[in-house]
N, C-alpha and C positions, 0 to 999 in steps of 0.2 A: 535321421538328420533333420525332415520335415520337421517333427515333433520339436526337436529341442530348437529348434528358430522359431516354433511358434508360441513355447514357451517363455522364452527368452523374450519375443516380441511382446509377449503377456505384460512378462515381470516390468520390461520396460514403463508398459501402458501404465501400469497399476502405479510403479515410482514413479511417472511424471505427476500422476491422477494425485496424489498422496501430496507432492511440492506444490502440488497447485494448490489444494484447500490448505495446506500449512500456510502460502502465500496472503492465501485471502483471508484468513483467517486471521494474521498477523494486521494488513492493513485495515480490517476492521477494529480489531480490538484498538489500534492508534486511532482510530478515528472517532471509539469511542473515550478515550483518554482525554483527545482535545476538546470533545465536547462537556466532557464531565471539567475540567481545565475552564473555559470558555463559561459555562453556569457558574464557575467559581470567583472567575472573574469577570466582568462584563466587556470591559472594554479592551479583552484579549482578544475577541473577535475580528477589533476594529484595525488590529496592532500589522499582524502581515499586511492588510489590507493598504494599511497607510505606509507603511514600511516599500510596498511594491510602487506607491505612486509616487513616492519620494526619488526612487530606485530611478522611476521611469521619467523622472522630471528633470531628476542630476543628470541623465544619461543624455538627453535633449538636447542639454544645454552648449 
């Protein structure tokens, strides 16, 4: 019974260990997207940027 909870506690480790670099992997590869995205366009960079202080300036008001 030891054995197979330790197992088990294994297999768990190993699936989280597994979602996790799937995870990080995913938000790198978008992050390299927007920046291939961003060199493509220049003033994509500027676009959230002005877009959140728009955001924050309508919200102020």
């Amino acid at each position: 019974m030891e054995r197979r909870n330790d197992r088990e506690a294994r297999w768990a480790a190993e699936r989280h260990a597994r979602e996790a670099a799937r995870n990080q992997a995913a938000l790198l590869w978008s992050a390299i997207r927007a920046e291939r995205r961003a060199d493509a366009d220049p003033g994509a960079r500027l676009r959230p940027i002005l877009l959140a202080a728009l955001t924050d300036e309508a919200g102020a008001r």
